[in-house]
C-alpha positions in Angstrom: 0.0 0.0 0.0 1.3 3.4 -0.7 1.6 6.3 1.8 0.2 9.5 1.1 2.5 11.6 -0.8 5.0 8.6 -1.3 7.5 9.5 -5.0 7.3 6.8 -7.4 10.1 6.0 -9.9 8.4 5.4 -13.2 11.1 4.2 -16.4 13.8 5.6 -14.0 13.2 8.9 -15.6 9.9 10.5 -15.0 8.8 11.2 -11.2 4.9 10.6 -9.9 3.3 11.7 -6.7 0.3 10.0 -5.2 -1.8 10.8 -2.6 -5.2 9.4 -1.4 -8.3 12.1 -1.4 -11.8 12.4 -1.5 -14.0 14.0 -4.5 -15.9 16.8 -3.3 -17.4 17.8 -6.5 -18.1 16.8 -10.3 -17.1 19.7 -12.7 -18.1 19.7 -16.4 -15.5 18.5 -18.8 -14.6 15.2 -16.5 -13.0 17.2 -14.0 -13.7 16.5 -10.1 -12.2 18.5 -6.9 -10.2 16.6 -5.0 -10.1 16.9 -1.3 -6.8 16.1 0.5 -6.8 16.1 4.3 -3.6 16.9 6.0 -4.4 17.6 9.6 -7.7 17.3 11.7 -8.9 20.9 10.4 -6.6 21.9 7.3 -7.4 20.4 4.0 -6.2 21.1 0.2 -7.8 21.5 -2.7 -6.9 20.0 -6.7 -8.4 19.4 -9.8 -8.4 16.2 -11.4 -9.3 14.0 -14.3 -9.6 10.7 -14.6 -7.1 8.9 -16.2 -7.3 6.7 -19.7 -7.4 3.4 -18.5 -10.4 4.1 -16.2 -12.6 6.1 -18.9 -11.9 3.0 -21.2 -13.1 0.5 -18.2 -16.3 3.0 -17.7 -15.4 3.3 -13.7 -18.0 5.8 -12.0 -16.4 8.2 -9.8 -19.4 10.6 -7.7 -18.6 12.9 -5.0 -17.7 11.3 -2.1 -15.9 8.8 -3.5 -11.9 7.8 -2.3 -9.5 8.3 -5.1 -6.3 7.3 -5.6 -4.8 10.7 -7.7 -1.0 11.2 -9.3 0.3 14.3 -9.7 3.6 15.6 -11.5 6.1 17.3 -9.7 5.8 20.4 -11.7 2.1 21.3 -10.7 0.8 19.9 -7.5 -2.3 21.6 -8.4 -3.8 19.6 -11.0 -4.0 15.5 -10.9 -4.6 12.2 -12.5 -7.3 10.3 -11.0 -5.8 6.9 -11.3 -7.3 4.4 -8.7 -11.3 4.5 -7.0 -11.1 2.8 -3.3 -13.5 1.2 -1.7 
């Protein structure tokens, strides 16, 4: 199981970070708001999509869902939604 904010090495070249969130809201254009908890009453905010594998499987993701979502170094901002939990 991965930690939250644990660095992957993918092909020894490129760098992913994943955390574990919750989606807090469906936008149009298959975006979602990610919610990431970091203490008992702080929390942060990204945008996501989900990711090509789980559009071609036809996963539903609806707010309140837990979401596994990798980000690139470069913008912590904006995510990959890559994994729905159970």
């Amino acid at each position: 199981m991965l930690q939250s904010g644990a660095l992957l090495n993918v092909s020894n070249t490129k760098k992913v970070i994943s955390k574990e969130g919750t989606v807090k809201e469906a936008l149009m254009g298959g975006m979602f708001k990610i919610e990431f908890k970091t203490d008992e009453e702080e929390s942060e905010f990204a945008l996501a999509a989900l990711s090509g594998k789980m559009r071609k499987a036809h996963i539903r993701v609806l707010p309140g869902d837990k979401v596994k979502v990798e980000f690139s170094p470069h913008d912590l901002t904006r995510g990959r939604i890559v994994y729905r939990l159970r």
